[in-house]
KELUMFI-209418 format. One record per residue (C-alpha): x, y, z; residue number from 0; residue in three letters. Coordinates in Angstrom, 1 decimal, decimal comma. Each point is the difference from the previous one (the first is absolute). Example, Ala and Ser with C-alpha at 12.3 -4.5 7.8 and 13.67 -1.06 7.14 Angstrom:
<rs>
[r [12,3 -4,5 7,8] 0 Ala]
[r [1,4 3,4 -0,7] 1 Ser]
</rs>
This chain:
<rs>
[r [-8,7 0,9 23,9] 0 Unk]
[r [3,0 -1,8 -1,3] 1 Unk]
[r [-0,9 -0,9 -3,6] 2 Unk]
[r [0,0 -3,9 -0,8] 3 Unk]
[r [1,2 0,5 -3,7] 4 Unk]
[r [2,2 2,0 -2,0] 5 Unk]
[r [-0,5 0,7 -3,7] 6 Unk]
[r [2,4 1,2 -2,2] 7 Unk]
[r [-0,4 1,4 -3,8] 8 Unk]
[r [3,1 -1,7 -2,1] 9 Unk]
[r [1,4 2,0 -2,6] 10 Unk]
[r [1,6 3,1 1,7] 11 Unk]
[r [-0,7 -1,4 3,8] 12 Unk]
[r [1,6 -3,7 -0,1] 13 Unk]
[r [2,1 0,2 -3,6] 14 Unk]
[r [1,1 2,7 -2,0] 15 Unk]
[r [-0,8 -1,1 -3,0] 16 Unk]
[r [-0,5 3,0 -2,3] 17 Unk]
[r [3,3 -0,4 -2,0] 18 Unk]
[r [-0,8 -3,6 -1,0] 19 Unk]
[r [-3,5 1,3 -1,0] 20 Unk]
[r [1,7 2,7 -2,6] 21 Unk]
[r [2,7 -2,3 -1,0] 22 Unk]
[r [-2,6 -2,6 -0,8] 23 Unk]
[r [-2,1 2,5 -1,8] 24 Unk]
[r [2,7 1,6 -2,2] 25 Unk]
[r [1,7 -3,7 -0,6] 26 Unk]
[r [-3,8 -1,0 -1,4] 27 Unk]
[r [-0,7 2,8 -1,7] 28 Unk]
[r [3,4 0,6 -1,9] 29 Unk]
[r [-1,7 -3,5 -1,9] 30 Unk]
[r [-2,0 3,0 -1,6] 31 Unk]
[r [2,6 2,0 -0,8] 32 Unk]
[r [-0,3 2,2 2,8] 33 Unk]
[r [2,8 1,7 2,2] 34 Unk]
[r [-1,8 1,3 2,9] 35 Unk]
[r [1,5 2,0 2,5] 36 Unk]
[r [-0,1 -0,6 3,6] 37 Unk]
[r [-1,8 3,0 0,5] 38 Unk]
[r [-2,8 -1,6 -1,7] 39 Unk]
[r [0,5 -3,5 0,9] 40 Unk]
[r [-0,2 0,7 3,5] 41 Unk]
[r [-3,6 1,5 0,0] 42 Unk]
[r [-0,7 -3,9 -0,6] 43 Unk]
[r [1,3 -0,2 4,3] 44 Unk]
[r [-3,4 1,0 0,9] 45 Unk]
[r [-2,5 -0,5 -2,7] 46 Unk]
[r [-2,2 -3,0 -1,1] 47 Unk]
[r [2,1 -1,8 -2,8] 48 Unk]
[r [-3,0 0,3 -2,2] 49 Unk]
[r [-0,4 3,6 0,8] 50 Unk]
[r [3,6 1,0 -0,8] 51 Unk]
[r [0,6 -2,1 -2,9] 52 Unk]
[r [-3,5 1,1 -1,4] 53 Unk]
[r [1,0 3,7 0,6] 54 Unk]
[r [2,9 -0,5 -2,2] 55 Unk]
[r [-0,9 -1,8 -3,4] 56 Unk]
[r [-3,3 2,6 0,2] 57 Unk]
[r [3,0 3,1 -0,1] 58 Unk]
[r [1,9 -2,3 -2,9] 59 Unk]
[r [-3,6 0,0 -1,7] 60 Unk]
[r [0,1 -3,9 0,6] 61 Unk]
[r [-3,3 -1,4 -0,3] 62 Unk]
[r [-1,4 -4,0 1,1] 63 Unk]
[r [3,5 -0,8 0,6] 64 Unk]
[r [0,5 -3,0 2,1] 65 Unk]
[r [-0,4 1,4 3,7] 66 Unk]
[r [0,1 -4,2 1,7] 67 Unk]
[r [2,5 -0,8 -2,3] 68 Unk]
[r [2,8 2,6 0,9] 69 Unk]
[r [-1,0 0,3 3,4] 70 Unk]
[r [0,5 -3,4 0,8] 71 Unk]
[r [3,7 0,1 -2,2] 72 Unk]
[r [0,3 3,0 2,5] 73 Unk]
[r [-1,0 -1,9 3,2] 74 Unk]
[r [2,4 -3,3 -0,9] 75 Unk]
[r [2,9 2,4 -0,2] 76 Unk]
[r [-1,0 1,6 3,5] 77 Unk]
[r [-0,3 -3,6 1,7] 78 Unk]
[r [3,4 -0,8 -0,9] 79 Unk]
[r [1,3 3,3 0,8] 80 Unk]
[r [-1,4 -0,1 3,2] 81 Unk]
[r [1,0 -3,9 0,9] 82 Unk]
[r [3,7 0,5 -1,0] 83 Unk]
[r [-0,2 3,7 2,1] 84 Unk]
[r [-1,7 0,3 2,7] 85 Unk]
[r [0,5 3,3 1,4] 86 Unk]
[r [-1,6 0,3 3,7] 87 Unk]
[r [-0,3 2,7 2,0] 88 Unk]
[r [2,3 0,2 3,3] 89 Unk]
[r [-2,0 -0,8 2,5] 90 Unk]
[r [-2,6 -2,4 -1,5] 91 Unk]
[r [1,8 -3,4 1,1] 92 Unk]
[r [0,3 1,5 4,1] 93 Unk]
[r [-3,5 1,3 -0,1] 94 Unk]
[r [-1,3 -3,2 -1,0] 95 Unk]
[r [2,3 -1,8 2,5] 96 Unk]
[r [-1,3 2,2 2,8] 97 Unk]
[r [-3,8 -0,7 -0,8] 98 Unk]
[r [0,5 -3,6 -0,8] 99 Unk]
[r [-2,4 -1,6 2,5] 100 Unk]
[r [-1,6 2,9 1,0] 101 Unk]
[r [-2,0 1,2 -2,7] 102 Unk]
[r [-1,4 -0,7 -3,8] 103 Unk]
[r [1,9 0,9 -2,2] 104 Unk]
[r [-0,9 1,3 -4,1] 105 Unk]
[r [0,9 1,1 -3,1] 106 Unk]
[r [-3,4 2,6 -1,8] 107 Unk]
[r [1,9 0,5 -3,4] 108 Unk]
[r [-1,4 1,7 -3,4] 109 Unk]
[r [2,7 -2,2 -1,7] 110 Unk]
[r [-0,6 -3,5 -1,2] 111 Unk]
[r [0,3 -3,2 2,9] 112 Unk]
[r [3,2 -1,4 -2,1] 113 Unk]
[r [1,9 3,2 0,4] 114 Unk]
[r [-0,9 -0,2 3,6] 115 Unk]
[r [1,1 -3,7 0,2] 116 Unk]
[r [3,1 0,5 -1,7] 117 Unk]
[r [1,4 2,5 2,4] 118 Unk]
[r [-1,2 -1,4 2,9] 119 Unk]
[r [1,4 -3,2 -1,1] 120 Unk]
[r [3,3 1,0 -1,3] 121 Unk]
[r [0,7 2,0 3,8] 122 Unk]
[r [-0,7 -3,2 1,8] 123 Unk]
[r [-3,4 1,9 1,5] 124 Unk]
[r [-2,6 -2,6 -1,8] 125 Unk]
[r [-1,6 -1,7 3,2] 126 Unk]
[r [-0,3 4,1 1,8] 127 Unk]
[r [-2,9 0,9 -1,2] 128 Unk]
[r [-3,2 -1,9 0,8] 129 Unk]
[r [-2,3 1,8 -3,3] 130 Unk]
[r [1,2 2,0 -3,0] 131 Unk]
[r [-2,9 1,9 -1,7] 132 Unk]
[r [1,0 0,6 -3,3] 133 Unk]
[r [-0,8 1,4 -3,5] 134 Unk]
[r [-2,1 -2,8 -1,0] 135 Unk]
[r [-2,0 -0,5 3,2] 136 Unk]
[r [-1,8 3,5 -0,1] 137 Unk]
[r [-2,4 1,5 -2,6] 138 Unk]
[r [1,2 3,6 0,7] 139 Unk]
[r [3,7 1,5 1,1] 140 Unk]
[r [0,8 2,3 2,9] 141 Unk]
[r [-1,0 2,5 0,7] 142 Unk]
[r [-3,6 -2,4 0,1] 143 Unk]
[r [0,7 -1,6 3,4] 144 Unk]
[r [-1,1 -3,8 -1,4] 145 Unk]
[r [3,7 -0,8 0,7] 146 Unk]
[r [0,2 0,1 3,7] 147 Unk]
[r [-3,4 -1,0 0,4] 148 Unk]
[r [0,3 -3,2 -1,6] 149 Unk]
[r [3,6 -0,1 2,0] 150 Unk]
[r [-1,6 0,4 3,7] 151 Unk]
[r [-3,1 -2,5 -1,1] 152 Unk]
[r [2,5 -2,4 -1,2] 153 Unk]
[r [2,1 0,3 3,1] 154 Unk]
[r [-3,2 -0,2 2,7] 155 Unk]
[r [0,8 3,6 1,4] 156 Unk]
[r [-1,8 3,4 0,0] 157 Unk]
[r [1,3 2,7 -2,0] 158 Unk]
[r [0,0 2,1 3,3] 159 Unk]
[r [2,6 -3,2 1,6] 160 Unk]
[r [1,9 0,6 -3,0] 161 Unk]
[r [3,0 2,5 -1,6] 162 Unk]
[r [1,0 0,8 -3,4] 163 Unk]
[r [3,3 1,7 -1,2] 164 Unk]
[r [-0,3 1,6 -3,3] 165 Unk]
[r [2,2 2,4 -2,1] 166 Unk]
[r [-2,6 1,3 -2,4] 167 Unk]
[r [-2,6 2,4 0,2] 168 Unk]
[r [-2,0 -2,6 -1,0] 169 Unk]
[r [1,0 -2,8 1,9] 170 Unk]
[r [-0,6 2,7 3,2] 171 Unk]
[r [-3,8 0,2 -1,3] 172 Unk]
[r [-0,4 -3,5 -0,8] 173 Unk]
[r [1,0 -0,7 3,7] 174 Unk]
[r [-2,2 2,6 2,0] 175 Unk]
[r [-2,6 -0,4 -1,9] 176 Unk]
[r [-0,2 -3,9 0,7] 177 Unk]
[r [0,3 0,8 3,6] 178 Unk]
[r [3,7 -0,7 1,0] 179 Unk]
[r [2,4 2,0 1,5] 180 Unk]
[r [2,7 1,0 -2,2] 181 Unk]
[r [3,4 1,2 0,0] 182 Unk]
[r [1,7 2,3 -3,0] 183 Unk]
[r [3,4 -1,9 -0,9] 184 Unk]
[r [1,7 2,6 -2,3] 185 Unk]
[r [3,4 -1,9 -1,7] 186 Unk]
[r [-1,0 1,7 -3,0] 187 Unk]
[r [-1,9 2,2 0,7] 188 Unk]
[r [0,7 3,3 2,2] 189 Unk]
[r [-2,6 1,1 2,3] 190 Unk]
[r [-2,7 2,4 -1,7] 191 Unk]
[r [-3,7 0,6 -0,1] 192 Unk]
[r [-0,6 -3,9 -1,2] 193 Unk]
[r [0,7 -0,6 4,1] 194 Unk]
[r [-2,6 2,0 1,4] 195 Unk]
[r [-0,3 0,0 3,6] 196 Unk]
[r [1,2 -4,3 -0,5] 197 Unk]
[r [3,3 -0,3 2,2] 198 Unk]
[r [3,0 0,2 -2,7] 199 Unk]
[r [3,1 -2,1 0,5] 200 Unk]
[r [3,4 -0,1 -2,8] 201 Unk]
[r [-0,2 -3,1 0,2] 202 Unk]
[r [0,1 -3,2 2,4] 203 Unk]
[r [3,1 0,2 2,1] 204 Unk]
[r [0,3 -0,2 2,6] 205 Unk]
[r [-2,7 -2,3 0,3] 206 Unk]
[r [-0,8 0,4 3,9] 207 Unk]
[r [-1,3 3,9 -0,8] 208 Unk]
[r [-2,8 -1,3 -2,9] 209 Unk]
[r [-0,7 -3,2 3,2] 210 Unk]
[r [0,1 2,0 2,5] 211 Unk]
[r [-2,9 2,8 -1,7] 212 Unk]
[r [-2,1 -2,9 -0,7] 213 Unk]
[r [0,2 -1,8 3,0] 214 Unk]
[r [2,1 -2,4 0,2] 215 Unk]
[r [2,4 0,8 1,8] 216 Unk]
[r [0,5 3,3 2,8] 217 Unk]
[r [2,7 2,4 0,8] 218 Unk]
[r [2,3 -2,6 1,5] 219 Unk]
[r [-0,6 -2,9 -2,5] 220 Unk]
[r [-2,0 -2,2 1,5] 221 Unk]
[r [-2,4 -1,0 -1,8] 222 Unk]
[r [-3,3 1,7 -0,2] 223 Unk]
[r [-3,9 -1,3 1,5] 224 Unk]
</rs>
C-alpha cells in the first residue's frame, strides 16, 4: 500500500546542521575560557545537550555548574545560526513539491521545535509540514519510538500507512519499532551495520528513486496507487 504520510527526522535528513551546533558550542563555551576543538565539539551533533555538556564540566572536575543556564546561552546562539543559515539538503524542496497533496507530511526531530522552525522558516518550507514532533513534545529521545507515534496519532494515520527517513542508528529504531516503514538517508553517514537490512540511500536525489520505492510513483513516473 502506498503510504499516506512521510516522516522525516531533521537534523542530518532535512538540514545539515552539525557545524552550527559545534560553532554554537565552542562560541558559548569559550565564555569559560575554553578553546574546544571540533573534534570535540562535534560529538555535541548527536548527543542530548545536557548529556554532552554534562560529560564535559564532569572531565574539567566541574561540579553544580549551571547546566539550564549555558545551555540555553548555547541554544540562542544555534537559533540565530540557523535563521541567518539555513543549510538544506538537495533534494528536500522537490521532494516536498512532489508529495504536496498527496501525502502528510513531518518533521520527528531530537532537536528543540525553534531550531526546527527556524530552518524551515528561513527556506521558505514553513506551511510543508502538517506536524513537527519535537524535543519538548516527548518524554524520551529516539531510539524510544514516542516520536513517530505521537506523529502518525497527530496526523490520523497508522504507522503501517506511514514512512520515516532517518540517518541515525537510532532514528532507524525509533521508526521500526513504532511501526513505520523506514528508509536509511546516509548524507553523513556512509552505509555500515547501523543500516541493517533497512534499504540505504546517499542521500535524496533524485527524488523519483526514494518515491518510486515507497510507492508513489512506478517505473515510468506516474504516480503510484
Amino acid at each position: 500500500m502506498t503510504p499516506l504520510a512521510l516522516l522525516l527526522d531533521f537534523d542530518g535528513v532535512v538540514a545539515d546542521t552539525e557545524n552550527h551546533h559545534v560553532a554554537a558550542w565552542q562560541r558559548t563555551l569559550a565564555a569559560l575560557g575554553w578553546m574546544v576543538p571540533d573534534a570535540i565539539a562535534s560529538r555535541a551533533a548527536e548527543a542530548d545537550d545536557r548529556d554532552f555538556l554534562r560529560g564535559l564540566f564532569a572531565e574539567a572536575g566541574i561540579e553544580d555548574a549551571d547546566l539550564d543556564g549555558w545551555i540555553a546561552r548555547k541554544q540562542a546562539l544555534t537559533r540565530e545560526l540557523l535563521r541567518h543559515s539555513p543549510r538544506v539538503y538537495p533534494g528536500v524542496h522537490q521532494l516536498v513539491e512532489r508529495l504536496r497533496g498527496r501525502a502528510k507530511l513531518g518533521v520527528v526531530s531530537g532537536t528543540w521545535r525553534e531550531n526546527v522552525e527556524a530552518v524551515l522558516e528561513s527556506a521558505g518550507l514553513a506551511d510543508a509540514f502538517d506536524v513537527i514532533v519535537a524535543k519538548e513534545d516527548v518524554k524520551a529521545p529516539k531510539p524510544d519510538p514516542e516520536g513517530y507515534a505521537t506523529a502518525v496519532r497527530l496526523l490520523g494515520v497508522k504507522p503501517k500507512r506511514a514512512a520515516a527517513l532517518e540517518d541515525s542508528p537510532a532514528g532507524v529504531a525509533a521508526a521500526r519499532e513504532a511501526g513505520l516503514t523506514c528508509l536509511a538517508v546516509g548524507h553523513r553517514r556512509e552505509f555500515g551495520p547501523w543500516v541493517g537490512d533497512t534499504i540505504y540511500f546517499t542521500g535524496l536525489e533524485p527524488v523519483s528513486m526514494i518515491l518510486r520505492h515507497l510507492g508513489w510513483e512506478d517505473s515510468t513516473g506516474a504516480e503510484g496507487r
